[in-house]
N, CA and C of each residue as an Amber inpcrd file, in Angstrom:
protein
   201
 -24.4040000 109.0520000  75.5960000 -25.7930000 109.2920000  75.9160000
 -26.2910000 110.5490000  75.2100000 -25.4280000 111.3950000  74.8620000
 -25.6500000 112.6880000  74.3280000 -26.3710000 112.2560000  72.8220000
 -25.7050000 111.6720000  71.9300000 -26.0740000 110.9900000  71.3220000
 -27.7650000 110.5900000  70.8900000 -27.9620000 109.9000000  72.2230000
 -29.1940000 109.4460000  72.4070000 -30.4920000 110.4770000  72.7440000
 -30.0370000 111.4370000  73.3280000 -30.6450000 112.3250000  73.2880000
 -30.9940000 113.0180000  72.4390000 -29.9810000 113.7980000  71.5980000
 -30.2570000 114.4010000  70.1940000 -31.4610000 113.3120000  69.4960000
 -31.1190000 112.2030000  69.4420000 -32.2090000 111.1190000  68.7500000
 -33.7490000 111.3070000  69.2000000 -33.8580000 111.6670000  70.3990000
 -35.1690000 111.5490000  71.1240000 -35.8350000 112.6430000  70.4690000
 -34.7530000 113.8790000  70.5990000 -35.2530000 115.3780000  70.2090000
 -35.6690000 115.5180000  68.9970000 -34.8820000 115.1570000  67.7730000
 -35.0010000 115.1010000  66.6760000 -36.2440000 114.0510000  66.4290000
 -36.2150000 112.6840000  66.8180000 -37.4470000 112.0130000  66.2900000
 -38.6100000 111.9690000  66.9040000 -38.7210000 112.2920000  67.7750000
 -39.6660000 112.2530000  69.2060000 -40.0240000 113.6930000  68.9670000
 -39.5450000 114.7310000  68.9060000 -39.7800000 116.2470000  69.0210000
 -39.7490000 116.7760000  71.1490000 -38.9840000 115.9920000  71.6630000
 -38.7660000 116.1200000  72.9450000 -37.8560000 117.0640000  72.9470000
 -38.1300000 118.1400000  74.5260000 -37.3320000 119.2030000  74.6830000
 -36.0720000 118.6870000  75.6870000 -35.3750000 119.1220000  75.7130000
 -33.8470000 119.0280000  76.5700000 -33.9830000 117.9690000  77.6480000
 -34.8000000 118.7850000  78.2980000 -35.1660000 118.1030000  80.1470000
 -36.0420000 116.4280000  79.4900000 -37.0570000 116.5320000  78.6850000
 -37.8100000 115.3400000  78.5550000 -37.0520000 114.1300000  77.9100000
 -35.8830000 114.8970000  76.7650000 -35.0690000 114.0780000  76.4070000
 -34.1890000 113.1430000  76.9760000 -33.5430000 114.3520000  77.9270000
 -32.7190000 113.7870000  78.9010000 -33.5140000 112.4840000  79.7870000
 -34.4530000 113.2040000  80.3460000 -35.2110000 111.9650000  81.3730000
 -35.6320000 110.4860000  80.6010000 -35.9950000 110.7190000  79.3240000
 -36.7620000 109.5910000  78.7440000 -35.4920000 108.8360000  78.6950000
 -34.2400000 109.1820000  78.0930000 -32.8490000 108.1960000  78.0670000
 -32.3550000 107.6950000  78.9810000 -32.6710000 107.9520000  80.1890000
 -31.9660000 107.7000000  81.6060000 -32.7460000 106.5980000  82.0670000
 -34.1940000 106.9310000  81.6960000 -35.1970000 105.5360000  81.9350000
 -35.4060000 104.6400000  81.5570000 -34.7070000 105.0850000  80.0870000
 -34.2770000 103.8740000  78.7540000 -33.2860000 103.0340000  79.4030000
 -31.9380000 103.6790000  79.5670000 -30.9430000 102.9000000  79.7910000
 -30.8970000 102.1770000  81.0090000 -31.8630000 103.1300000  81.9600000
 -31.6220000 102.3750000  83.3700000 -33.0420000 100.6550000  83.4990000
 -33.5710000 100.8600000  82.4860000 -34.4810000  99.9570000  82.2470000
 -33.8130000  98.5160000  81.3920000 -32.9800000  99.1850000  80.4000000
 -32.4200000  98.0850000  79.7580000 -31.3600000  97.5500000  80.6770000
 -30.6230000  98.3560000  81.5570000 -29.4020000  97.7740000  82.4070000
 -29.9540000  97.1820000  83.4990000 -30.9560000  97.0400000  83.5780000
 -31.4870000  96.2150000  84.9350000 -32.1150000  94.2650000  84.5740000
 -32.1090000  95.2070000  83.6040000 -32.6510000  93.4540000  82.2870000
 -31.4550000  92.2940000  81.8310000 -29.9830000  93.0470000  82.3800000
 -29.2180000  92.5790000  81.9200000 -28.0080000  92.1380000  82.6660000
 -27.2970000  90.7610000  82.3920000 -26.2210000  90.6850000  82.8320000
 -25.3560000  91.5300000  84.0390000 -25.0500000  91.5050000  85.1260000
 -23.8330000  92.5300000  85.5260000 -22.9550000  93.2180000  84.6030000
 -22.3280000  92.0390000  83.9990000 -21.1210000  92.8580000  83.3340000
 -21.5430000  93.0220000  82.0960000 -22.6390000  93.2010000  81.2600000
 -22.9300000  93.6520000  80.3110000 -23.1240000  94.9470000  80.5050000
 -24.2470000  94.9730000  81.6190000 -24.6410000  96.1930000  82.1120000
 -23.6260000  97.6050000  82.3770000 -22.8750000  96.4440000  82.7820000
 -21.4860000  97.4560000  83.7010000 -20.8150000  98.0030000  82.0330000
 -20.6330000  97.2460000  80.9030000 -19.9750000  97.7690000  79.5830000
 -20.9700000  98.8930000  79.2280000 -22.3230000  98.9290000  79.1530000
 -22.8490000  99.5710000  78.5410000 -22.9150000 100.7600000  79.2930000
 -22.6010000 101.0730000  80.7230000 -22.5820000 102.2490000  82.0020000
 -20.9770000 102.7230000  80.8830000 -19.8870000 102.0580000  80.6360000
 -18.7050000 102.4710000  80.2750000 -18.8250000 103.2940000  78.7580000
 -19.6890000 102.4410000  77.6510000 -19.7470000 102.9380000  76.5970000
 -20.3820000 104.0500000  76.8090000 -21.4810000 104.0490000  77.4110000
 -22.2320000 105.6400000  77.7590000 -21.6660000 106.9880000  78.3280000
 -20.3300000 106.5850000  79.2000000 -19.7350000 107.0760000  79.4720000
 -18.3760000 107.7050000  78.8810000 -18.5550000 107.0900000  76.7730000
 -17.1010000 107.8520000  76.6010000 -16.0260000 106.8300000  76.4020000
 -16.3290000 105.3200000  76.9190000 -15.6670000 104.5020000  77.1980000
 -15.9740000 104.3590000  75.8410000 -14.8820000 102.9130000  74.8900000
 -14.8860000 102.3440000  73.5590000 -16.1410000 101.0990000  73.5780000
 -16.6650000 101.1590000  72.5530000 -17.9480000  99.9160000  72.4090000
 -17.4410000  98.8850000  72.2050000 -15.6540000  98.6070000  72.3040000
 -15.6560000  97.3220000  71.7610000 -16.1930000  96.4760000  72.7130000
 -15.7660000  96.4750000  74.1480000 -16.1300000  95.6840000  75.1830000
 -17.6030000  95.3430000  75.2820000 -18.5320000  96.2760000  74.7920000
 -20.3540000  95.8330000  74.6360000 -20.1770000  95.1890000  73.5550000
 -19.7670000  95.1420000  72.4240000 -19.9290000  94.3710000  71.7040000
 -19.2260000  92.8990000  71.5590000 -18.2490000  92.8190000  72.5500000
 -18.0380000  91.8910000  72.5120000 -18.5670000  90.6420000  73.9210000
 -19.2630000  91.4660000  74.4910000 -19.9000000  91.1150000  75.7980000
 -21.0370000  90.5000000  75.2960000 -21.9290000  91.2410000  74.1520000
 -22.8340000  90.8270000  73.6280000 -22.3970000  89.8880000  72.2970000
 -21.9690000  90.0240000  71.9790000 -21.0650000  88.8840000  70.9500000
 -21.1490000  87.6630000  72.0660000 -20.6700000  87.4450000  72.6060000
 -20.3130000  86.1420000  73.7350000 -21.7260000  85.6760000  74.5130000
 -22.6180000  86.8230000  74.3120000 -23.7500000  86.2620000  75.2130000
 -24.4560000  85.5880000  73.6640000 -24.7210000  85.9720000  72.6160000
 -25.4170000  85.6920000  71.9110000 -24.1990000  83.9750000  70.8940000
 -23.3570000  83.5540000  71.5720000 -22.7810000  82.6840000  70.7770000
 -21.4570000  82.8280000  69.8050000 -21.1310000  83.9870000  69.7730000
 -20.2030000  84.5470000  68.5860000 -18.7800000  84.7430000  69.4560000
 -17.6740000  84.7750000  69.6160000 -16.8260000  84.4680000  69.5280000
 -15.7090000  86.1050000  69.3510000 -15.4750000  86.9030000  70.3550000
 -14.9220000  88.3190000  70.2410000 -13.5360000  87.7350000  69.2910000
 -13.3990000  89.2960000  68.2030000 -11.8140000  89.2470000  68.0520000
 -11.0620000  88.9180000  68.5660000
């Protein structure tokens, strides 16, 4: 999420606190749109966890077939 933040700051010109808040509303907006256990990968990747599992969560929702 840190990540995502720097992004906001840098392209957005958002300070720390606005950054922070706008990503939390991002993610908690997209994870409510979605699957349980997609949702639940993308709480893990945000957390530090490895992306393979979102991508292969989303791989499988969209038809494709994980490693």
């Amino acid at each position: 999420m840190n990540e995502l933040i720097e992004q906001l700051k840098s392209r957005v010109g958002l300070d720390d606190d606005k950054a922070r808040s706008a990503a939390q509303t991002a993610i908690e907006f997209i994870k409510n749109r979605l699957p349980a256990p997609i949702a639940s990968q993308i709480e893990s990747a945000l957390s530090g966890s490895s992306m393979q599992g979102v991508e292969g969560a989303l791989g499988s929702m969209f038809g494709k077939k994980s490693a």
